[in-house]
C-alpha positions as a printed Julia matrix, in Angstrom:
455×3 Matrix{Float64}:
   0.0    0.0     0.0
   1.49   3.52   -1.26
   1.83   6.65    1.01
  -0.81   7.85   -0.25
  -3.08   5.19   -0.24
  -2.47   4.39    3.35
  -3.47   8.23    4.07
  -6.52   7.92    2.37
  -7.53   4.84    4.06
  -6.81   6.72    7.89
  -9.08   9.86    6.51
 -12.06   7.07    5.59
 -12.15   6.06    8.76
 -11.85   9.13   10.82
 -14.79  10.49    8.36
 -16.87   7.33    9.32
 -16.61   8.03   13.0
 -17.38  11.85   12.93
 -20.05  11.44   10.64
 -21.96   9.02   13.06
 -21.35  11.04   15.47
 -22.27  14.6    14.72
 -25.49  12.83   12.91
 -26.53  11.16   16.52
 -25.96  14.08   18.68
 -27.38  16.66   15.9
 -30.15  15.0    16.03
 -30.52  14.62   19.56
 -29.82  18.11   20.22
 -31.71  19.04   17.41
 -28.73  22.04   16.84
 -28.9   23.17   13.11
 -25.56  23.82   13.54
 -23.84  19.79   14.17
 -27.04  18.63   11.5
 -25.45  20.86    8.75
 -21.72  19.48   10.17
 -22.79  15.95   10.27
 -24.2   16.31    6.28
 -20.64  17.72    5.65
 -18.81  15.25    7.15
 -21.27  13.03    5.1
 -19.97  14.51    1.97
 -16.4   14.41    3.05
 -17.33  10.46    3.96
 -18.1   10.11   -0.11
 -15.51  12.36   -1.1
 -12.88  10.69    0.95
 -13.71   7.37   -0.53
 -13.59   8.31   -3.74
 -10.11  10.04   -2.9
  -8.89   6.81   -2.24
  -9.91   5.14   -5.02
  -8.98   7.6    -7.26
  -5.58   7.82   -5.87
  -4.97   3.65   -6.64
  -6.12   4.31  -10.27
  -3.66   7.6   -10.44
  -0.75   5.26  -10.09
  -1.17   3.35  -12.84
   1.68   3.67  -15.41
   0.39   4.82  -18.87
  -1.4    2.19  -21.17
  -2.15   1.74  -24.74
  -5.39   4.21  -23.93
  -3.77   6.39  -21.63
  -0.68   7.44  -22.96
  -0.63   9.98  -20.29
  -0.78   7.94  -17.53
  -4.23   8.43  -15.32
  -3.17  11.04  -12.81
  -6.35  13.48  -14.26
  -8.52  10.75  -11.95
  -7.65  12.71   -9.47
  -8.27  15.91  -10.76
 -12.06  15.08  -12.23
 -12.71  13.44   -8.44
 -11.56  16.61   -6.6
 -14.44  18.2    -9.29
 -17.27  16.16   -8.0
 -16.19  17.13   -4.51
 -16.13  20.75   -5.49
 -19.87  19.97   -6.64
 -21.32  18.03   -3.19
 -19.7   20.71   -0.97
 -21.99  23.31   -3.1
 -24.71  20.95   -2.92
 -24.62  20.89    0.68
 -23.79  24.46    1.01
 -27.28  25.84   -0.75
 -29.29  23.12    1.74
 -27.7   24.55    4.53
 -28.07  28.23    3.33
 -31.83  26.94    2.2
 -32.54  25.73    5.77
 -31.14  28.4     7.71
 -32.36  31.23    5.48
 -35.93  29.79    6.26
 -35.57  30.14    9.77
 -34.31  33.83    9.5
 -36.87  34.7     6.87
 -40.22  33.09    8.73
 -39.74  34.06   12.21
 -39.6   30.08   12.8
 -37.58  29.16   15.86
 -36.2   25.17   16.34
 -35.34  24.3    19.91
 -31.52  23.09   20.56
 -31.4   21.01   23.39
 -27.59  20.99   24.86
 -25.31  18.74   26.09
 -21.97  17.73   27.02
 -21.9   15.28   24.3
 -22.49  18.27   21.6
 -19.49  20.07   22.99
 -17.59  16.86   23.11
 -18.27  16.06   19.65
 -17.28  18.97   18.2
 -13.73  19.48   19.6
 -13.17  15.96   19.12
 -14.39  16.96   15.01
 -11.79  19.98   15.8
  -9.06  18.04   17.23
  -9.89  15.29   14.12
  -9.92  17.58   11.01
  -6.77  19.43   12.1
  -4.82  16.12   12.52
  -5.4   14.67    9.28
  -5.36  17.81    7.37
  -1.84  18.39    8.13
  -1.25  14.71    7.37
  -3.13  14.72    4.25
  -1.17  18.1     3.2
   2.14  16.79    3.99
   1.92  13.85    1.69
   0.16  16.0    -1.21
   2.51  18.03   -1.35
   4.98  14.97   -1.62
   3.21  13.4    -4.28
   1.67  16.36   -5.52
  -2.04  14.62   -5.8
  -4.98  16.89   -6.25
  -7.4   14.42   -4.66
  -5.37  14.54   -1.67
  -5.01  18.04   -2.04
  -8.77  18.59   -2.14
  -9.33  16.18    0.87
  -6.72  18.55    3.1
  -9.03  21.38    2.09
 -11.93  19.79    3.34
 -11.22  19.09    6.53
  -9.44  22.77    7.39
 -12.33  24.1     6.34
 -14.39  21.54    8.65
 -11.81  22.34   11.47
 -12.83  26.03   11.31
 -16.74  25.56   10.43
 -16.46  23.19   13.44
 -15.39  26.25   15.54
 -18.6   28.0    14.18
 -20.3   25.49   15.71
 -18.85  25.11   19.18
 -19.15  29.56   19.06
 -22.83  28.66   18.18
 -23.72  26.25   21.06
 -22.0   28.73   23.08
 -24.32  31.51   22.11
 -27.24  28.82   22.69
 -25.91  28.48   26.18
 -25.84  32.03   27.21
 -29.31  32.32   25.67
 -28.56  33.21   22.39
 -31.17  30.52   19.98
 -30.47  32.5    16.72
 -26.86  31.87   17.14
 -26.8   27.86   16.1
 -28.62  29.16   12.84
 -25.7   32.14   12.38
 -23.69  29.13   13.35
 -24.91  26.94   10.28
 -24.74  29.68    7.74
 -20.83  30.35    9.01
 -20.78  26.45    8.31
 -21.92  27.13    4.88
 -20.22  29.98    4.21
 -16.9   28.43    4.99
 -18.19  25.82    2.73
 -18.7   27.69   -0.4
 -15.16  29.22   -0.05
 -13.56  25.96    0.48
 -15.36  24.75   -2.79
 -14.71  27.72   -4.73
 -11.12  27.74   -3.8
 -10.96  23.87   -5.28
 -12.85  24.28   -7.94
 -10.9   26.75   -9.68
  -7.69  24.45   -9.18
  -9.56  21.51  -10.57
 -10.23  22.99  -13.49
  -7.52  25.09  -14.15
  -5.8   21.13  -14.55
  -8.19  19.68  -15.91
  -8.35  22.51  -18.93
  -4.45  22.51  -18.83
  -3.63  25.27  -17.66
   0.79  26.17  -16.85
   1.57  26.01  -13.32
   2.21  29.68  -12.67
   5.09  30.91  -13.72
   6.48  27.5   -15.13
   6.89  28.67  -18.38
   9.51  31.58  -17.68
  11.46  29.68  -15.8
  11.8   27.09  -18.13
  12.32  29.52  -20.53
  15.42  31.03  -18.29
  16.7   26.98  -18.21
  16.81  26.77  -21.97
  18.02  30.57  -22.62
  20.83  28.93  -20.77
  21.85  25.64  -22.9
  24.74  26.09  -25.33
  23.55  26.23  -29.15
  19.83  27.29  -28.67
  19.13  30.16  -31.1
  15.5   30.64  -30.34
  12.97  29.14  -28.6
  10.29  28.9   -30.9
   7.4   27.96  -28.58
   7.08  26.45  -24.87
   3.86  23.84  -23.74
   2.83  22.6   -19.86
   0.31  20.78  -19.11
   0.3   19.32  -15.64
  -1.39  15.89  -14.92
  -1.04  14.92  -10.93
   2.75  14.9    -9.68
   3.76  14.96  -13.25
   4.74  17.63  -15.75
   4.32  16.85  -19.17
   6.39  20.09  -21.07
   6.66  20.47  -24.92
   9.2   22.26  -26.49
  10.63  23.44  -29.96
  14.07  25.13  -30.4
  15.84  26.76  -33.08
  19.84  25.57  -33.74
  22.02  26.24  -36.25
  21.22  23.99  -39.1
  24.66  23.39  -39.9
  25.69  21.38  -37.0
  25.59  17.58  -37.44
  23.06  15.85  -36.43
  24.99  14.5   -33.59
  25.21  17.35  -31.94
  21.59  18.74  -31.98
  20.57  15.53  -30.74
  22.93  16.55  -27.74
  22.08  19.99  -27.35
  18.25  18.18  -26.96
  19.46  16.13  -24.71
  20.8   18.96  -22.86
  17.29  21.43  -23.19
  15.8   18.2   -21.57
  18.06  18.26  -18.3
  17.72  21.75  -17.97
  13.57  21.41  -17.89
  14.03  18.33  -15.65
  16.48  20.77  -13.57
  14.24  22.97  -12.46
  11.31  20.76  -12.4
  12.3   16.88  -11.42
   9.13  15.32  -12.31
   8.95  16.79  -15.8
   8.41  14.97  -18.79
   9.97  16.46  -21.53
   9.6   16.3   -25.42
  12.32  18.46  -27.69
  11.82  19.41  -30.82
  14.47  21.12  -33.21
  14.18  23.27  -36.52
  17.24  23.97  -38.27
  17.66  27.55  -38.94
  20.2   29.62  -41.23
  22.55  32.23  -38.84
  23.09  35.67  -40.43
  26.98  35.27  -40.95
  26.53  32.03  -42.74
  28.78  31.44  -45.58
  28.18  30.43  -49.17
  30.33  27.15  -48.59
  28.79  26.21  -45.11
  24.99  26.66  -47.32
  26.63  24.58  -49.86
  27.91  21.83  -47.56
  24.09  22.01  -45.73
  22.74  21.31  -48.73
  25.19  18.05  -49.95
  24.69  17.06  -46.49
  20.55  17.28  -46.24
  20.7   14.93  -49.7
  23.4   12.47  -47.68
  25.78  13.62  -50.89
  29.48  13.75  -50.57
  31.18  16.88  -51.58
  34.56  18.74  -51.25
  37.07  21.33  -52.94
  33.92  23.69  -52.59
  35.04  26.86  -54.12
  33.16  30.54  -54.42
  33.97  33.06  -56.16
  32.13  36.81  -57.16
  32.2   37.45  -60.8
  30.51  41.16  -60.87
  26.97  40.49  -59.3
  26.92  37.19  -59.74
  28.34  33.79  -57.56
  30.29  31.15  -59.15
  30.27  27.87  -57.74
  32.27  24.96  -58.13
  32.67  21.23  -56.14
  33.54  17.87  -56.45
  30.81  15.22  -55.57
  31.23  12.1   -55.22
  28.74   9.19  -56.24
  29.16   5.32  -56.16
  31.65   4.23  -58.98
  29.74   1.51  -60.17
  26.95   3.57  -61.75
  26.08   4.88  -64.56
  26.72   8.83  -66.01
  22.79   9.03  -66.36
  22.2    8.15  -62.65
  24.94   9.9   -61.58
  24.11  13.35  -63.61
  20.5   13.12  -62.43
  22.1   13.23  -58.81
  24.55  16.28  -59.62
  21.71  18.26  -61.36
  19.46  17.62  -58.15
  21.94  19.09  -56.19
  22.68  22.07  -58.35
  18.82  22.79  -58.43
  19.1   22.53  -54.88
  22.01  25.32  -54.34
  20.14  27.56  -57.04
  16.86  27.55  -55.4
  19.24  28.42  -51.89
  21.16  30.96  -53.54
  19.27  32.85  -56.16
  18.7   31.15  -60.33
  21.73  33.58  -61.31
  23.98  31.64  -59.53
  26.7   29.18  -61.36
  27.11  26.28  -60.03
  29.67  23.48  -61.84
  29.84  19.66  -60.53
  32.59  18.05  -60.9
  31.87  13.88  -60.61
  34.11  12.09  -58.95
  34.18   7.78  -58.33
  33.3    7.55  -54.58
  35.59   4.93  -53.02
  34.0    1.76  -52.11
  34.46   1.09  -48.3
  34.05  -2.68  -48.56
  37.37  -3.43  -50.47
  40.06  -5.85  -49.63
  43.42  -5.02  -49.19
  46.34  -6.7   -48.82
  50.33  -5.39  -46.99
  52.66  -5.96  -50.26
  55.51  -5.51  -47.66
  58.67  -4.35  -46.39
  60.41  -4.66  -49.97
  57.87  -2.92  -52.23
  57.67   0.13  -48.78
  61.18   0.24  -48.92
  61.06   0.49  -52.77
  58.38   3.12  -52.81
  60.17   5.03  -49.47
  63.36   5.67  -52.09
  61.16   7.05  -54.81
  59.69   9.19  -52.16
  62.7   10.64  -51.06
  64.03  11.15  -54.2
  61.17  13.27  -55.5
  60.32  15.24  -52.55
  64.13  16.88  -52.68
  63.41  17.22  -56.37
  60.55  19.1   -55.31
  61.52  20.81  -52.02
  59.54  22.33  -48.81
  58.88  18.39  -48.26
  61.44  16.42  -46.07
  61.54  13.61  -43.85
  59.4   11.07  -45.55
  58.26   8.29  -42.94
  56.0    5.5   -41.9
  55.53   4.88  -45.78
  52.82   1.85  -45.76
  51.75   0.49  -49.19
  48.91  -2.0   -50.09
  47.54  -3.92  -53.05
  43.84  -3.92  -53.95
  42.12  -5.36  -57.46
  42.07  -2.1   -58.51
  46.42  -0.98  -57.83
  48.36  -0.24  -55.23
  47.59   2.51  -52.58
  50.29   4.27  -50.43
  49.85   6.28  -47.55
  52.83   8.0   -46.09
  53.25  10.75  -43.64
  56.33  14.37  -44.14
  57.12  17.36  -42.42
  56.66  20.57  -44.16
  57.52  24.36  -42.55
  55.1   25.15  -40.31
  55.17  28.58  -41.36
  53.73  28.24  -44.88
  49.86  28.27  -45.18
  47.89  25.25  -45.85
  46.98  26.07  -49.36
  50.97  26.18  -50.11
  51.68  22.95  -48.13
  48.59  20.82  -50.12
  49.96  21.6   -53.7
  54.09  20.5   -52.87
  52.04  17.17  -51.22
  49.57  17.14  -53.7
  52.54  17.16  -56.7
  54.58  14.78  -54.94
  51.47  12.15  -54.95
  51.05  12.92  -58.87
  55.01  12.69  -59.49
  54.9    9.14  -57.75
  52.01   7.89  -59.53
  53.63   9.25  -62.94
  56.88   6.84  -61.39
  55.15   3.99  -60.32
  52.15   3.53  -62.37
  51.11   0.45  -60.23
  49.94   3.01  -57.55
  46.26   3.94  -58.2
  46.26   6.4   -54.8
  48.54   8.35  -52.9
  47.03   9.54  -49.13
  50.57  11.93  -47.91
  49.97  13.63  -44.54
  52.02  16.48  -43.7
  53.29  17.27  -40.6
  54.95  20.88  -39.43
  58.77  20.35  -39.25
  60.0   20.16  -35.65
């Protein structure tokens, strides 16, 4: 049995026992007053049960029908509450106001019992409400919630009674009748009061002021451009929050999914219990460049690209690239491809832009290789050395591996270069040396040389 569910139970019980008891000595005593206590300890008798019903169901996980989980049980039971207590409210006001109204008197006949009753209802309600609050506020359950209500506003209507029979006793009839309408008064208030929480979750409203500070959360997560909207809908102890967020759509898609992964511990950050749901929309930055909306482009159509160049020729952009498509098929498939993309970068960039593709054979990744070994390195290692000083700016050719495939040799090979020079300046002595070895040893199909800066 859960926390709350034991709770419940204890409140049952106590309700039970009032409720006899205020309904034997109100009608004994004939006081207005206990009557219209023991018909709301009646209703908090029904209420109560249904509390603790509703709080078994509210712990179910969610189901194939509930996808939500059932935590609004407790919210639409805390709504019929809010209706009895108004029910018994208007019979209370009804009886009383006919008294007042007509002149008629009804004779209270008192007794210890009366007073004893009604501290013990005191003494009661004021015990379980601060149980019942305690664990609501733990488990944040409405029904619970609504039941804590109840009985501190029985606690204080039961002090309008006990000031009542006190009035009777110092001769005072009317004052069990003032004594009921406090009762119902304190009633209405109670009702209103839950009412307007019931239904503010049961129509979804935001907690107040959840929104802006999970809006403060996600202002805070690295790579968030925007927040493009923010939705809370609470449902018992739970928060269910919705979310959409603008990032720079040209990250890769491994990092948005972690920069939703982080929006989500930020929202469960400042609210534990939340359930969250990211969304992201890619969006272009103002200072993007013609070659990063190039490369978004080849990479939204899975295409691979490189040796993107742009340049300005008077009001117009020229674009050129390499893309690569499977060797094995044919130019018609693979032109199709290349115009698709240069649609693409057109419709991106304006129709009066140039673009050029330049097909390349993509390399398979599936090929078998084979080490041709330490002879044909070392033979390849000379011709290496020879050409780089032919060449110069290249020195200290090392770890020289070469391998066979079906298709020729490939060697990859690592040099040290000046650090000094720029990249573009390094690539074409590397990039010649490659060509100058294939021209040399036309078994070798590739060349892969990294350069290293000179020590």
């Amino acid at each position: 049995m859960t926390k709350k569910e034991k709770v419940a139970l204890i409140s049952v019980f106590a309700s039970t026992v009032l409720t006899l008891s205020k309904a034997i000595i109100g009608l004994l005593t004939g006081s207005l007053g206990i009557l219209s206590e023991a018909g709301h300890s009646f209703l908090d008798l029904l209420a109560t049960l249904m509390t603790y019903f509703a709080v078994r169901i509210s712990d179910k996980p969610a189901d194939e029908e509930h996808h939500f989980g059932h935590a609004k049980v407790e919210s639409v039971t805390a709504l019929i509450e809010t209706g009895l207590l108004f029910v018994l409210s208007f019979l209370v006001l009804w009886k009383a106001g006919s008294y007042i109204l007509f002149g008629s008197q009804h004779e209270v006949t008192l007794s210890v019992w009366a007073f004893a009753v009604i501290l013990m209802s005191i003494a009661i309600d004021f015990s379980r409400a601060r149980a019942l609050t305690k664990v609501a506020q733990e488990t944040s359950s409405h029904a619970l919630e609504a039941d804590a209500l109840h009985y501190s506003s029985d606690m204080w209507s039961s002090m309008a009674v006990f000031a009542g029979l006190v009035g009777v006793a110092f001769g005072y009839p009317m004052a069990d009748t003032i004594a009921a309408i406090a009762v119902a008064v304190f009633i209405c208030i109670a009702g209103w009061r839950l009412g307007k929480r019931t239904i503010d979750t049961l129509v979804d409203r935001a907690p107040e002021g959840a929104v802006e500070h999970i809006r403060e959360a996600i202002g805070r997560v690295k790579g968030v451009i925007a927040i493009d909207f923010i939705r809370v809908r609470p449902a018992g102890d739970a928060l269910f929050v919705e979310t959409e967020v603008a990032v720079n759509r040209t990250l890769p898609l491994d990092r948005v999914t972690l920069i939703r992964e982080r929006v989500s511990a930020a929202v469960v950050g400042v609210f534990p219990k939340a359930n969250v749901l990211v969304t992201t929309t890619p969006r272009a930055l103002d200072d993007e460049s013609v070659m990063e909306r190039v490369m978004v482009i080849a990479r939204n159509k899975a295409l691979a690209v490189h040796h993107v160049t742009v340049h300005t020729i008077g009001e117009r952009l020229s674009i050129s690239l390499d893309l690569e498509v499977d060797g094995r098929e044919t130019l018609d498939a693979a032109h199709q491809t290349a115009s698709e993309l240069e649609e693409a970068i057109q419709q991106e960039l304006g129709d009066a832009a140039e673009v050029e593709t330049h097909i390349e054979p993509l390399e398979p990744d599936d090929a078998l290789g084979r080490d041709l070994g330490q002879a044909r390195g070392e033979e390849i290692h000379a011709i290496l050395d020879t050409l780089a000083r032919e060449i110069g700016t290249i020195s200290h050719i090392h770890d020289v591996r070469v391998r066979g495939t079906d298709d020729g040799e490939i060697v990859n090979f690592h040099c040290d270069a000046d650090g000094t020079l720029t990249v573009q300046q390094v690539h074409e002595r590397v990039d010649g040396l490659e060509r100058a070895l294939r021209e040399r040893a036309p078994a070798v199909k590739r060349v892969i040389g990294h350069a290293e800066p000179r020590a």
